[in-house]
C-alpha positions in Angstrom: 137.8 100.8 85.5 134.0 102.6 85.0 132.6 99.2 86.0 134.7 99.1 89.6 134.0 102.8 89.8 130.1 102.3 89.6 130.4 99.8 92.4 132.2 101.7 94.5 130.1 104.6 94.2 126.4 102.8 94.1 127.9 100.8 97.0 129.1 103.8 98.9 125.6 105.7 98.3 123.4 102.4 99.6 125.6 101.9 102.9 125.5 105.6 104.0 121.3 105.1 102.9 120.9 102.4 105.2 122.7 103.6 107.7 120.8 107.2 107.9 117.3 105.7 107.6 118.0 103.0 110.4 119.2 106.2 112.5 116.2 108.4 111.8 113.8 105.0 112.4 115.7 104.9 116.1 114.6 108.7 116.6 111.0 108.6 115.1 111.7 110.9 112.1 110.8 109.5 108.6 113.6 107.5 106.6 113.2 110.1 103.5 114.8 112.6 105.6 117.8 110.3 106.5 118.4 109.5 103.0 118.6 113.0 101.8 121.0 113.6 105.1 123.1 110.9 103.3 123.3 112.7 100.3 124.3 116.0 101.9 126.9 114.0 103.7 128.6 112.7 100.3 127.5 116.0 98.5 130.3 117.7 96.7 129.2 120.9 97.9 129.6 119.7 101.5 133.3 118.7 101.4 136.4 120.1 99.5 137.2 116.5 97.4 134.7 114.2 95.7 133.6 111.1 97.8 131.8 110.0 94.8 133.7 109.5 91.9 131.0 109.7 88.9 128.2 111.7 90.2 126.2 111.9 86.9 125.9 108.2 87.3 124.4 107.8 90.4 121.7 110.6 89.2 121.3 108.6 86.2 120.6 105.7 88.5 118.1 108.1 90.7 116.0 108.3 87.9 115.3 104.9 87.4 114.7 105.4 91.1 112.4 107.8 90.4 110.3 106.1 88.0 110.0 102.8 90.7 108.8 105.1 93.5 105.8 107.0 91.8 105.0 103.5 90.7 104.9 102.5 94.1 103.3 105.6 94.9 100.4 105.1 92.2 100.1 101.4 93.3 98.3 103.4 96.4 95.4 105.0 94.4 93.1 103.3 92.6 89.6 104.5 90.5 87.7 102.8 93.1 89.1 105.1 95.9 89.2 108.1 94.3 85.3 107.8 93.1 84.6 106.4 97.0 86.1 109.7 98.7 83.7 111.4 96.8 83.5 114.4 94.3 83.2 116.9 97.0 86.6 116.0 98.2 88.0 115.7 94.8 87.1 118.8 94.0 88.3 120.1 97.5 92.1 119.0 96.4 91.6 120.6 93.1 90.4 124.1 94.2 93.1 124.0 96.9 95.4 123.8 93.9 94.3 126.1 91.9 94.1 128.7 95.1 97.8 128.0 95.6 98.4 128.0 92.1 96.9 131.9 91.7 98.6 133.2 94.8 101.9 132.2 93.9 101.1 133.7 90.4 99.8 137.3 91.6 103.1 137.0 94.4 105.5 136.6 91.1 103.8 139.3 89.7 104.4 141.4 92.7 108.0 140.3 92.9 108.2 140.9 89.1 109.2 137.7 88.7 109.1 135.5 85.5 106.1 133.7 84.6 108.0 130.1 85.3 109.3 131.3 88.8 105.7 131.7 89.7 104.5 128.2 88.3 107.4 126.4 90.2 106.8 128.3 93.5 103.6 126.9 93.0 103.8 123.6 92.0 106.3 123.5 95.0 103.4 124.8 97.7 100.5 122.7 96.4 101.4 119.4 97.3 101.4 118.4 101.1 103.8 115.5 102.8 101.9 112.7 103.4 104.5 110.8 106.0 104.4 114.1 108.2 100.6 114.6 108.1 100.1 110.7 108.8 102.5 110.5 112.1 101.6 113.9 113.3 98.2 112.8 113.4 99.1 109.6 115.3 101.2 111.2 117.8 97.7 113.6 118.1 95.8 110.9 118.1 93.4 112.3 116.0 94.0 109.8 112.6 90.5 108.7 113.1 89.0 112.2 113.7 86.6 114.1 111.5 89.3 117.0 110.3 91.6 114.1 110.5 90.2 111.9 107.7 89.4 114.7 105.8 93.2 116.3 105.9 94.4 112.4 105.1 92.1 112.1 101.9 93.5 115.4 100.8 96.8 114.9 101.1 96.6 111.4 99.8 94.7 113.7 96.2 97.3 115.5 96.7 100.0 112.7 94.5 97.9 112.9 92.0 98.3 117.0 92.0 101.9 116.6 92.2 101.9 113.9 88.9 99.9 116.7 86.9 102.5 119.6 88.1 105.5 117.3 87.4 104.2 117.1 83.5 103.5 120.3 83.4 107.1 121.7 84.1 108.4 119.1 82.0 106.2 120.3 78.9 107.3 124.0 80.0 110.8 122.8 80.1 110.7 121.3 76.7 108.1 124.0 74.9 108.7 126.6 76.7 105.8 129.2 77.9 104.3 129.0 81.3 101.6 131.9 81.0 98.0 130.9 81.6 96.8 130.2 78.6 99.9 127.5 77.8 99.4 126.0 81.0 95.6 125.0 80.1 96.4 124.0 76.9 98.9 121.6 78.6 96.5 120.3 81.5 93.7 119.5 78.6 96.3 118.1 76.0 97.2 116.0 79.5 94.1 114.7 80.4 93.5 113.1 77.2 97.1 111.4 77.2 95.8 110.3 80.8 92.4 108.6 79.4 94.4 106.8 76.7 96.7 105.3 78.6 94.3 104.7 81.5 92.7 102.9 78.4 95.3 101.0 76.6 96.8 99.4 79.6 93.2 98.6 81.0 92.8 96.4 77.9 96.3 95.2 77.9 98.2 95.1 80.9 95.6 92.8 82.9 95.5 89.9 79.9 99.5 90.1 80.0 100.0 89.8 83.4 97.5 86.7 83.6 99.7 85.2 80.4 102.7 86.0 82.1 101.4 84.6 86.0 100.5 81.3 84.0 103.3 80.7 81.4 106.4 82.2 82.5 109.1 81.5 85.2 109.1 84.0 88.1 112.5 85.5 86.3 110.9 85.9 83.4 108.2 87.4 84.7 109.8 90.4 86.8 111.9 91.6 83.6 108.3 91.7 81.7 107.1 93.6 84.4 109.9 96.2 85.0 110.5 96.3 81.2 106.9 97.2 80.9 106.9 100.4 83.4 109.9 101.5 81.9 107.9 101.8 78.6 105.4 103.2 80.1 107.7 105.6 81.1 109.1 106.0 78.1 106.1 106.5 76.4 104.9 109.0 78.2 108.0 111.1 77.5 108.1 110.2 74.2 104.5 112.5 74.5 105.9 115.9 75.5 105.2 114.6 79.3 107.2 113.3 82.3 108.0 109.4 82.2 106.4 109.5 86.0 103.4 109.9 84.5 103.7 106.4 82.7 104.4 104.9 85.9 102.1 106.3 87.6 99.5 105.2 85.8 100.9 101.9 85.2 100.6 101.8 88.8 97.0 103.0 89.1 96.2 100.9 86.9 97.9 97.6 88.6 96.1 98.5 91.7 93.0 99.1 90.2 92.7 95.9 88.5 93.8 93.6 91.5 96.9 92.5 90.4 99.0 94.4 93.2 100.2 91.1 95.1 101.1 89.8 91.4 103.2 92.8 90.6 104.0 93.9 94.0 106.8 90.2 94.5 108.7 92.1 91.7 108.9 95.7 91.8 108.9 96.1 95.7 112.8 94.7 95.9 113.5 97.1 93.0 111.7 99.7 94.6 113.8 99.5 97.6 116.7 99.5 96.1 116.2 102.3 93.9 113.8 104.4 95.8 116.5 105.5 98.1 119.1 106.2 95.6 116.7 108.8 93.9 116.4 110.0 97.2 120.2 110.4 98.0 120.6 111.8 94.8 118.4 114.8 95.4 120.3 115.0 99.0 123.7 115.6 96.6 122.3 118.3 94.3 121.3 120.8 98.1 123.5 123.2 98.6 123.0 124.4 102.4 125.4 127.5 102.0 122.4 128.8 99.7 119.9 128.4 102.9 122.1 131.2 104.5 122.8 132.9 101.3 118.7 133.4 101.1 117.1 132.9 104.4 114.3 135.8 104.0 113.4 134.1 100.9 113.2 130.8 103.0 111.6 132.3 105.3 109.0 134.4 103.3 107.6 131.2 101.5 107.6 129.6 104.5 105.0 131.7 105.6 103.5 132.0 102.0 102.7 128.4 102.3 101.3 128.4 105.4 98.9 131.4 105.0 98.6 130.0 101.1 97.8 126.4 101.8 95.4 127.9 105.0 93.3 129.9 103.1 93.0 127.6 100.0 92.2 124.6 101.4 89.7 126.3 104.3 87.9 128.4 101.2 87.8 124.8 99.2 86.8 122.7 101.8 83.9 125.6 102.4 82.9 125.5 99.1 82.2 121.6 99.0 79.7 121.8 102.0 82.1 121.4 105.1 81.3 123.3 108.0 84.2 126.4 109.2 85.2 124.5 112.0 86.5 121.0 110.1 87.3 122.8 107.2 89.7 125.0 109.2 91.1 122.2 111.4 91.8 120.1 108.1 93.2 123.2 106.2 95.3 123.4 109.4 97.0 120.2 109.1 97.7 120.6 105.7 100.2 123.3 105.6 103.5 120.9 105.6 105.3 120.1 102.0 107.7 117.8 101.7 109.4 114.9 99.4 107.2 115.6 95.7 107.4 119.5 96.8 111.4 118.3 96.7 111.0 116.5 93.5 109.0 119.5 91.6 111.4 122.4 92.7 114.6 120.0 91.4 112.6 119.6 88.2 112.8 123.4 87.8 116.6 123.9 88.4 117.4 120.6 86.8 115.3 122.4 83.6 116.8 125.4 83.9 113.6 127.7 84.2 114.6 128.7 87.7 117.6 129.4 90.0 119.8 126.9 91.7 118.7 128.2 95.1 114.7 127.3 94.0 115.8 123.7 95.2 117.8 125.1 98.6 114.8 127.5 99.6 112.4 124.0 98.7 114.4 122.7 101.6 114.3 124.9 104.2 110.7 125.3 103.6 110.1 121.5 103.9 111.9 121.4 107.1 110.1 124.5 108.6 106.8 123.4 107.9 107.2 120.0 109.1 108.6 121.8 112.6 105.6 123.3 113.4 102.5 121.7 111.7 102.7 119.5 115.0 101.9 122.3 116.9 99.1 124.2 114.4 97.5 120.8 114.6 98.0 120.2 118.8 96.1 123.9 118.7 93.7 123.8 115.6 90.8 123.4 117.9 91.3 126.5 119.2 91.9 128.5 116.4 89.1 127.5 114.0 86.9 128.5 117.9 89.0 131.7 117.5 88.2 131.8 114.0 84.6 130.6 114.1 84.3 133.1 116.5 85.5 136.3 115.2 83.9 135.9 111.8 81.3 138.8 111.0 77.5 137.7 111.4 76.8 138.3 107.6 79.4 136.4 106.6 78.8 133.1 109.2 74.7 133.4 107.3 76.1 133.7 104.6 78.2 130.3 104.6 75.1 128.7 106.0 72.8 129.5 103.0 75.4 129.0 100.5 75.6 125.3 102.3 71.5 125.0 102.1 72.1 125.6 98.2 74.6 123.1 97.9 72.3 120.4 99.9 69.2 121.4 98.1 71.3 121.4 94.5 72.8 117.9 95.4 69.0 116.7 96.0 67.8 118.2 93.3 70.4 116.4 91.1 69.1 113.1 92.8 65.4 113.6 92.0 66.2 114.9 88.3 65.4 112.8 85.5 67.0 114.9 83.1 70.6 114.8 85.6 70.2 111.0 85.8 69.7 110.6 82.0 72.4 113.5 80.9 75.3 112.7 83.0 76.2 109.2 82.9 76.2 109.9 78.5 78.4 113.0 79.3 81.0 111.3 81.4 81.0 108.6 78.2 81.1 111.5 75.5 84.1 113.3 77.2 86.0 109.9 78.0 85.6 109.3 74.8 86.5 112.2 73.0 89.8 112.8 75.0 90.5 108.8 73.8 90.7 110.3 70.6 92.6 113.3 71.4 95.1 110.7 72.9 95.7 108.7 70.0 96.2 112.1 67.9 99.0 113.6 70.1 100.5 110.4 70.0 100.5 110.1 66.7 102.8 112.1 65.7 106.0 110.8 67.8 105.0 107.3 66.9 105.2 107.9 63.4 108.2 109.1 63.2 109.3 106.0 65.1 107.6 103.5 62.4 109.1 106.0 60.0 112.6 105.3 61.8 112.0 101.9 62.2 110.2 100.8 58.7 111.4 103.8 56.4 109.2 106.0 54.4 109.1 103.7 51.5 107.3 101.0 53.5 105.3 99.4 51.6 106.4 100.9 48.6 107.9 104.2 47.5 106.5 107.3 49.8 103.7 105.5 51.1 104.4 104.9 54.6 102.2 108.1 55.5 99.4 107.4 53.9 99.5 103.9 55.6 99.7 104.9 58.8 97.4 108.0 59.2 94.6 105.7 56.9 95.6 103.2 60.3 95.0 105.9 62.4 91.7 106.8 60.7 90.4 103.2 61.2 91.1 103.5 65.1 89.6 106.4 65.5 86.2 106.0 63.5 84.4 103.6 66.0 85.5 105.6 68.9 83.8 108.8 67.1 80.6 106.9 66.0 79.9 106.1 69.8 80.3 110.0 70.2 78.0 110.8 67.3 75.2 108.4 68.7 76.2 109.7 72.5 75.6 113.8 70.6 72.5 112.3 69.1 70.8 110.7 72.6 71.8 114.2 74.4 70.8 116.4 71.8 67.1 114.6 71.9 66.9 114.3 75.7 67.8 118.1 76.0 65.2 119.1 73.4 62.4 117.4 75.0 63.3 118.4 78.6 63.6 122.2 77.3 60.6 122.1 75.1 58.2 120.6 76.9 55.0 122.8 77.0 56.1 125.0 75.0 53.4 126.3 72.4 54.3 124.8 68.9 56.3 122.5 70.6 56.7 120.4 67.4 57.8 122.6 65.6 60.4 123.9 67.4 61.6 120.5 69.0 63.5 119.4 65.8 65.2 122.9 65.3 66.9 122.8 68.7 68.1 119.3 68.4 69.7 120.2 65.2 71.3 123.0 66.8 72.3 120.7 69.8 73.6 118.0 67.5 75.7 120.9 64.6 77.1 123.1 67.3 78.4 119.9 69.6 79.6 118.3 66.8 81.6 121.3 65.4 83.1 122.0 69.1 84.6 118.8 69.0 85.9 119.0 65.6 87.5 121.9 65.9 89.3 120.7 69.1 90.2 117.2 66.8 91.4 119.8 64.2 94.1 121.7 66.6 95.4 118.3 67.5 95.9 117.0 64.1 99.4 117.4 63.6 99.4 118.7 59.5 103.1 118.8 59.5 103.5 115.0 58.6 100.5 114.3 56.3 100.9 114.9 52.5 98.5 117.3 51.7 96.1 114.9 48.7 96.6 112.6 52.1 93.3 114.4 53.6 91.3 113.8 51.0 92.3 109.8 50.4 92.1 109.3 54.7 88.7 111.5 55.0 87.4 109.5 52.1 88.2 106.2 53.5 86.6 107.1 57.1 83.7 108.5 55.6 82.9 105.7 53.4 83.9 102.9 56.1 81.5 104.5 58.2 78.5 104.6 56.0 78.6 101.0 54.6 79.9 99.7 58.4 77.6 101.8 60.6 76.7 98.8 62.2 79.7 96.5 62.6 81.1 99.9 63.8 78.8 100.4 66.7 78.8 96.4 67.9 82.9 96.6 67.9 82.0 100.0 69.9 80.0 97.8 72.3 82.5 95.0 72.6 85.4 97.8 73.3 82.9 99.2 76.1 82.1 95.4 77.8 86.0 94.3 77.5 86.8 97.6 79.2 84.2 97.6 81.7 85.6 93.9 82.7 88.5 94.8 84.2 87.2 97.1 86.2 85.3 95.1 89.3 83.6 98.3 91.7 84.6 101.0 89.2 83.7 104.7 88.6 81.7 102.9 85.5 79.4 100.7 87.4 76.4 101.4 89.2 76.5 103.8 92.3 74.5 101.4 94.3 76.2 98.7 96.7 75.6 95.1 94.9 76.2 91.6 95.3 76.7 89.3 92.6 74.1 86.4 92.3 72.5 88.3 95.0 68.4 87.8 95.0 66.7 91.0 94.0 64.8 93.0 97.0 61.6 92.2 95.9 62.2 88.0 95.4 61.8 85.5 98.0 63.7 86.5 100.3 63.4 89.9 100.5 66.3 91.1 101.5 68.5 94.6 100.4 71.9 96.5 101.2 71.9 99.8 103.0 74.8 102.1 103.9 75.2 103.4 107.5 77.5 106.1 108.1 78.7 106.1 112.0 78.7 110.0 113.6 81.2 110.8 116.1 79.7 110.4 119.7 77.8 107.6 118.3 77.8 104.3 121.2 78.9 101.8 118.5 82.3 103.8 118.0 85.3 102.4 119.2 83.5 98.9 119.9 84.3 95.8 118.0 82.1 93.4 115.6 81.6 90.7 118.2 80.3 93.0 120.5 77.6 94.4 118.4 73.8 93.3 118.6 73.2 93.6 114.5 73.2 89.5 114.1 70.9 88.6 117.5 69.0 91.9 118.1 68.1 93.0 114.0 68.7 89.9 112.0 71.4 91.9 109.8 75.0 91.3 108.5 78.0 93.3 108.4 79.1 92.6 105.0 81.8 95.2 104.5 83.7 98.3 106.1 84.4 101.7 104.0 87.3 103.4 105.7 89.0 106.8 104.3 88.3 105.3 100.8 89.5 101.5 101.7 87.5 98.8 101.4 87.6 95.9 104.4 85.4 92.9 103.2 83.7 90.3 105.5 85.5 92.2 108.6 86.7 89.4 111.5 84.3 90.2 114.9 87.6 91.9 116.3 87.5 94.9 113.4 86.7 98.0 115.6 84.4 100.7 114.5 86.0 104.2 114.2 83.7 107.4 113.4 82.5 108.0 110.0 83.1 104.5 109.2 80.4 103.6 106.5 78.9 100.3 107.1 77.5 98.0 104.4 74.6 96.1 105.7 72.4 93.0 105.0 68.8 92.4 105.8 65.5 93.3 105.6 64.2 96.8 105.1 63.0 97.5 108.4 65.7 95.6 110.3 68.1 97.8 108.9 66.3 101.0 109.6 66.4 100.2 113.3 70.2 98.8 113.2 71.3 102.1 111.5 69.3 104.5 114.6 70.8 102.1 117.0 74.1 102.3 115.8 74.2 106.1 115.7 72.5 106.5 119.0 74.3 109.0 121.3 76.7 107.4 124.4 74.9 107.9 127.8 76.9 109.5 129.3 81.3 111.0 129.3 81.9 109.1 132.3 80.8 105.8 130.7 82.4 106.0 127.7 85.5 107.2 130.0 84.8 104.0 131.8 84.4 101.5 128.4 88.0 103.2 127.3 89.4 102.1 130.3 89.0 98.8 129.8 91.6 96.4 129.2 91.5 93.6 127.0 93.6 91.0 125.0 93.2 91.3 120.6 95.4 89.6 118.6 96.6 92.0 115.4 97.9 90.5 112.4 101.1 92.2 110.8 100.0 93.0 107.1 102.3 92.2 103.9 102.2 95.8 102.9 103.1 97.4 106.1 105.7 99.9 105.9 106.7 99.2 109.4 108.3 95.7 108.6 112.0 94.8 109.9 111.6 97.7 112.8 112.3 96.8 116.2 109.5 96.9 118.8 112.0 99.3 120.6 111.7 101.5 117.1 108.2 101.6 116.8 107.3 102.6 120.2 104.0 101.5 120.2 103.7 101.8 123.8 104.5 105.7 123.9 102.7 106.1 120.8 99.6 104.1 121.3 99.5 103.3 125.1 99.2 99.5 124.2 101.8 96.3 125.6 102.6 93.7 123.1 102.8 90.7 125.1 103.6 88.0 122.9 104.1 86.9 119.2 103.1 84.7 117.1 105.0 83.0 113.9 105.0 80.2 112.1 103.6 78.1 115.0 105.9 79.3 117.4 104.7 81.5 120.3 107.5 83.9 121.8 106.1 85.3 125.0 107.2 88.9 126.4 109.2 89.9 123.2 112.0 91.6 124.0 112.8 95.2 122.6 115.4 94.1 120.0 112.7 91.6 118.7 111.2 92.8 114.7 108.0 92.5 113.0 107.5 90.1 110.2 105.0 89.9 107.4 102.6 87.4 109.3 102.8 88.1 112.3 100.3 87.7 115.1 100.4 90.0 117.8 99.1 89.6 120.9 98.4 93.1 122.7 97.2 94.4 125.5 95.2 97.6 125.6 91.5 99.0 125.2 89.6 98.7 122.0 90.6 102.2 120.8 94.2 101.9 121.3 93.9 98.3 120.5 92.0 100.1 116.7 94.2 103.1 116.5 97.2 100.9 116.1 95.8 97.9 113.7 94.9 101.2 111.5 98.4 102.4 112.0 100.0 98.7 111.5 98.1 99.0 107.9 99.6 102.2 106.7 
């Protein structure tokens, strides 16, 4: 029976699972690696007979799989945290990629390889493997480090690199073409499906999850919730893109609205479930005969990604204001691929636009890098010396004046009027004009759904398209309004900044704002008009829908514009802390600085060396000694709010205080202060102490044994007793596990004590 056999076989696949990632938790190595083991052990390429009886179901399965873990995986990022790591980081993880992306390119060429061989090799190197950077680190302790943080932020970009490579091949797999010019076209035709999605479900997902949380059962509610990530999924690919971008976003989105814990009761038992199918799956399709069949290609992109991923990230990281020495050490520790590089090379093979041994060679590479990134990072230190020192004297004052320019351009862009009236109206113009690019590419596949679904003679004979593009034309017109007036506020602030005492000023004032306003205005019409997809309008259709937009617009100019405004607030809403509020820390219902108690918020950022690092709250004199509060903790993009007085303090750390304006000037030069001296911060290390650690719902390290975590080898620390659900259990033994809720009661100084409450959290 099919039934029985997909038992058997689903069965078979989640024992062998379990049973690799509980072996490779006992040795330290990360549970992905033991569920693609399991695969290769019930691969058909590894034994003469099939173990599995059906395997195009279980990789039917795996993609379900697939969709739950870059859900999980966008549940991680949020719009908050990528706008609090900063632009200069951002931009960091996206000149890394496009480094990568252009030597793997002029390699292909060399190799006179086809254009798609290049783009995989590429999407395949740009992506690093978060779970090796993130224990290497530990087991360097340097997680907390300046190079550290940096690498960490990177590589946590990097998912988002890997969700724009995995649409891409999928685009090139369906349309075919992966030369330079397609490729763009593909990125901008993505980043508009991105913003409208990002959109819709920010003005629908939230209200539906609260209806759901308040009216439905529990059941109810989980099938609501998976049904809706699997059409986001669905949608997604319905677009010409990969359903893990739906999910993805879905799962941005989630996060970014605060309704993780909601959604997270739900999909984290799926997730488990299916995550390591996927997993064992992808472990079924290797091949390890092709490793020997083509070890000097393994071996030559071994070595391409290391010196690729090297000199990209050191040259980006350079070029964003870091100094040689952190950008090298950070460029360092992010030469290792891993599980997304996995998932990109199998989207090639799968699609048929490379060879089967892309996937093998994807392997080795994964498993080479993550064998001696531990090492490049024990040694970094002295390499970027070695490097730092051997650079030519032009070249070291050359980086120093190119890093003047960027400090004094980045002030300059703070003291401008013109910036701070221009840019905030430009980020809203191009939101809003890839909105409406959005809707028009996914216009087409959705009409021919209605048309599947209604007919073409809905509501009457052959007039189902004039319907639903004159719908269309009603969705779009406020949107495009907002961009008019946005054209028209840019056009007049530009011709005043670039006129101003000019002679005949007046006179030429109105021309340039004209020319402003027509050529902006046709730029974005003609990129409308190469969207527009002309194959399903009637032809006398143009004339009926432009009519009707034009004439809506004239008599409803201002009904249009207030909708606009209402569209704007609602979306704004559900965003609490979001790239569209106001840079500066606020409180709400907080007096203004100037009332009556004249109080304000400043930021402190703690350097490395500083005294306060590695100390806790409690022991800080900011309440008795300045008459300030602590009122939140940014760390590596994270938010802690109203930190407990055990929170330790780890460099760069950027503090959030309260008080008044000279208080807080001498809090932040105490709190940077230098130590007095090694031996007495030597000395304060050595000092052992009791703090209890609480054991986090999201912790990935739940159900381990304390024998499996090691904490003592990795972290130097002694748990000496837990505590849960009222019950105290003294001197835990080894085969004791951690539970969600757990207080720990450990015994070590404050920076081992710190290092592993960060580690507990990841």
């Amino acid at each position: 029976m099919a039934g029985i056999d997909l038992i058997q076989d689903l069965g078979l696949v989640m024992l062998v699972a379990a049973f690799a990632g509980w072996l490779c938790q006992r040795i330290g190595l990360p549970v992905v690696i033991g569920y693609l083991g399991a695969g290769i052990c019930v691969s058909p390429h590894t034994h003469s007979f099939s173990i599995i009886s059906d395997p195009a179901r279980i990789n039917a399965l795996a993609q379900i799989g697939l969709v739950f873990l870059i859900f999980n995986i966008g549940q991680g990022i949020t719009l908050q945290r990528i706008k609090r790591v900063g632009l200069p980081l951002v931009f960091g993880t996206l000149l890394t990629a496009v480094f990568v992306l252009v030597g793997c390119r002029w390699v292909a060429t060399v190799l006179n390889w086809p254009a798609e061989h290049g783009l995989v090799l590429a999407a395949m190197l740009m992506v690093s493997s978060t779970a090796v950077l993130g224990k290497t680190l530990r087991e360097a302790k340097a997680t907390h480090s300046t190079f550290g943080q940096t690498a960490l932020t990177i590589t946590a970009l990097d998912d988002l690199v890997a969700i724009v490579m995995l649409t891409v091949l999928t685009s090139v797999i369906q349309v075919g073409g992966a030369d330079a010019g397609s490729v763009l076209g593909t990125v901008l035709r993505l980043k508009a499906v991105i913003i409208t999605l990002i959109i819709a479900s920010l003005l629908l997902v939230p209200p539906l999850l609260n209806r759901i949380n308040r009216a439905a059962s529990t059941e109810i509610g989980a099938l609501a919730i998976a049904g809706l990530l699997l059409a986001m999924a669905l949608l997604s690919a319905k677009a010409g893109f990969s359903a893990a971008l739906g999910a993805f976003l879905l799962g941005t989105i989630v996060s970014t609205t605060g309704r993780n814990e909601q959604v997270g009761r739900v999909m984290t038992g799926l997730s488990d479930v299916f995550g390591p199918v996927f997993f064992v799956a992808m472990g079924m399709l290797f091949n390890y005969k092709l490793i020997g069949a083509y070890w000097p290609i393994v071996l030559g992109v071994f070595v391409l990604a290391v010196v690729l991923r090297l000199i990209g990230a050191t040259l980006a990281l350079l070029m964003v204001g870091q100094s040689v020495h952190d950008a090298t050490r950070a460029a360092l520790c992010l030469t290792p691929i891993g599980e997304f590089s996995l998932i990109l090379a199998l989207t090639g093979v799968q699609g048929g636009i490379v060879p089967s041994h892309f996937y093998a060679v994807a392997v080795g590479v994964c498993l080479l890098t993550s064998l001696t990134t531990p090492w490049l990072i024990r040694h970094s230190s002295g390499i970027s010396a070695q490097i730092e020192k051997r650079q030519p004297e032009f070249l070291a004052q050359w980086i120093g004046l190119y890093h003047e320019w960027v400090e004094n351009l980045k002030q300059r862009q703070h003291s401008s009027v013109v910036w701070r009236l221009t840019m905030p109206r430009v980020f809203q113009t191009t939101t809003l004009v890839l909105f409406i690019s959005g809707l028009l590419i996914f216009a087409s596949p959705l009409y021919f759904w209605t048309e599947k679904w209604l007919g073409a003679d809905w509501p009457f004979p052959r007039a189902l398209p004039t319907v639903f593009w004159s719908g269309l034309a009603l969705l779009v017109i406020a949107p495009m309004v907002a961009v008019w007036r946005q054209i028209e506020a840019l056009s007049m602030i530009l011709a005043e900044s670039a006129t101003r005492g000019k002679r005949q000023r007046a006179a030429i004032k109105p021309i340039f704002e004209k020319l402003l306003k027509g050529s902006v205005s046709l730029a974005i019409l003609f990129w409308f008009a190469t969207l527009i997809p002309y194959d399903v309008i009637p032809d006398w259709g143009f004339v009926l829908i432009g009519a009707l937009a034009i004439g809506i617009g004239w008599f409803f100019w201002r009904q249009l514009i207030r909708l606009q405004s209402r569209f704007e607030i609602e979306l704004k809403a559900q965003l609490s802390d979001s790239p569209f509020a106001a840079d500066k820390p606020q409180l709400p219902g907080w007096p203004k600085r100037n009332g009556h108690w004249k109080m304000t918020l400043a930021e402190v950022v703690l350097r490395e060396g500083s005294s306060a690092v590695g100390t806790s709250i409690a022991e800080l004199p900011l309440r008795n000694a300045f008459g300030c509060t602590l009122v939140s903790i940014e760390r590596q993009g994270m938010h802690i709010r109203n930190p407990g007085a055990e929170t330790v303090l780890y460099p760069n750390d950027k503090l959030l205080l309260l008080g008044s304006e000279e208080k807080l000037h001498q809090a932040e030069e105490w709190l940077n202060q230098p130590a007095e001296s090694p031996m007495e911060a030597q000395s304060q290390m050595a000092e052992m102490s009791l703090a209890h650690l609480v054991v986090p719902a999201s912790s990935r390290h739940l159900g381990r044994t304390l024998s499996a975590l090691g904490v003592h080898s990795n972290f130097g620390v002694q748990i000496v007793g837990i505590e849960r659900d009222g019950k105290s259990l003294l001197s835990p033994g080894p085969a004791e596990s951690l539970e969600s809720g757990d207080q720990l009661l450990v015994l070590g100084s404050p920076r081992q004590v710190s290092e592993m409450a960060f580690w507990l959290t990841t």
